[in-house]
C-alpha positions, 0 to 999 in steps of 0.5 A: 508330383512328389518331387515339385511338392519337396522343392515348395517346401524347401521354398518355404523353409528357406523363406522363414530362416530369411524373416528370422535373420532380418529380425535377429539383425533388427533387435541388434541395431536397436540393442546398439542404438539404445543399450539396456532398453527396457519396455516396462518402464515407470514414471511415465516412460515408454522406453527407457535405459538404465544411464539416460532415464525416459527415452519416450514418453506415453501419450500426452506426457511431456518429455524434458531433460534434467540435469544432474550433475554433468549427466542429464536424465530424460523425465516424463511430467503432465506438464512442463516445470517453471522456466520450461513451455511446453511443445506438442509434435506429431511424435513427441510432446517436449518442453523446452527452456525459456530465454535467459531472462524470463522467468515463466513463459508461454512460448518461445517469444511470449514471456509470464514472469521475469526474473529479477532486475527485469520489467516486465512489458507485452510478453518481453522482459526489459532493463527500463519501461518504454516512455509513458510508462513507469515500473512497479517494483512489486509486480515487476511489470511497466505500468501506466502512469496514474495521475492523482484526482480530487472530487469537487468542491464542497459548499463553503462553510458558514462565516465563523471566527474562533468556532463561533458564528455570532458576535463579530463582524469580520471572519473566514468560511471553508470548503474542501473537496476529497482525493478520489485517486493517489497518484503513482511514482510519476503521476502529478501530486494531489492539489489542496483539499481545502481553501479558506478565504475572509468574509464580512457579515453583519454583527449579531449578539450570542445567545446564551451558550454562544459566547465566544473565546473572550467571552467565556474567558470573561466569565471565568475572571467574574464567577456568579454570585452562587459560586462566590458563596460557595467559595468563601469559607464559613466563619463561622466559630472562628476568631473575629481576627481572621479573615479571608485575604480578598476582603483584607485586601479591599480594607487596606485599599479603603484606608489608603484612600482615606489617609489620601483623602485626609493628606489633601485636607490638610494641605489644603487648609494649610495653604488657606492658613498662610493665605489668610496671615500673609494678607 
């Protein structure tokens, strides 16, 4: 009885010396694989080393390399950083980098943005837009060709001649229309926004006020009799030698008329006087 009760416990205590040495040899392995391993990491890290960074990340964390020089360092972020998408698998969530072209992405073959010198068109990055299509330099994206539009034509305009409506009988009426959409790089050019063509209607005199052009240029030439007074100075007190130059003007127009008229007398009377003498 003793003796089977001393063999159980030398079984025993052989077994917990057997479990130790395999857990001894465990932590070495993983102390060759991963030197300087720690398990209170920061920074989102669930395993890091000294030289490498983050080895694994927590839950719902991106693991990415960054590189530094000619050494990368592991980083885990909530997302991944621009030029990266993110990848979810089973034991790790990792991101990985976007084609050489492609400036953001959402997966490997679904580009957001390119870079520059790219367009950007169905999630891949082109040198030249696909025929049908032009490039926007400002988004950097191929876009559809937008062609202009104009809205329809107004009524056309009242028959008129120099503003005015009355007072001829030949003149010209308009009509317009509006640019409803302006056209792209390649799109067609926007058509006239106005027309203009002759018309005849039948001539009616201007009311006061409707005077045309000539007519108002008329009324310049031959100010009113109210105007007239007011212009002429008051001659009032002054010496009777002087005079305004327009009534010198129509005296010296009267006594040339009358030297003329008295010229022609004479001559006459003096043809009469050879007349009656030579008979």
């Amino acid at each position: 009885m003793h003796l089977r009760l001393i063999s159980w416990f030398f079984i025993i205590l052989n077994f917990m010396e057997y479990i130790g040495s395999q857990n001894a040899s465990r932590g070495r392995r993983q102390r060759r694989m991963h030197p300087n391993v720690s398990q209170g990491c920061q920074g989102g890290c669930a395993t890091c080393s000294d030289y490498n960074g983050c080895l694994s990340c927590k839950p719902r964390l991106f693991f990415v390399l960054e590189r530094i020089g000619m050494k990368q360092i592991g980083v885990c972020l909530s997302s991944c950083p621009s030029g990266y998408y993110g990848t979810r698998y089973p034991d790790i969530n990792k991101c990985t980098k976007c084609k050489a072209d492609c400036d953001t992405c959402f997966n490997k073959n679904f580009c957001t943005k390119c870079k520059s010198g790219f367009y950007l068109h169905l999630g891949k990055c082109l040198d030249n837009c696909p025929e049908g299509l032009e490039a926007n330099n400002h988004t950097m994206e191929c876009v559809s060709i937008v062609h202009c539009e104009a809205s329809e034509w107004s009524p056309w305009s009242p028959c008129m001649k120099k503003g005015k409506t009355c007072g001829f009988k030949r003149g010209t009426e308009t009509r317009v229309r509006e640019i409803t959409q302006h056209p792209s790089a390649k799109g067609n050019l926007c058509p006239p926004i106005s027309e203009t063509r002759k018309c005849t209607v039948q001539r009616k005199k201007c009311q006061k006020g409707e005077r045309g052009k000539k007519g108002r240029e008329r009324k310049r030439k031959k100010p009113n009799k109210e105007e007239s007074k007011d212009a002429v100075p008051d001659n009032k007190g002054l010496e009777p030698s002087r005079e305004t130059p327009e009534p010198r003007e129509n005296k010296d127009k009267q006594q040339q008329k009358k030297r003329k008229v008295q010229d022609k007398q004479q001559k006459s009377s003096v043809d009469l006087f050879w007349g009656l003498k030579s008979s």
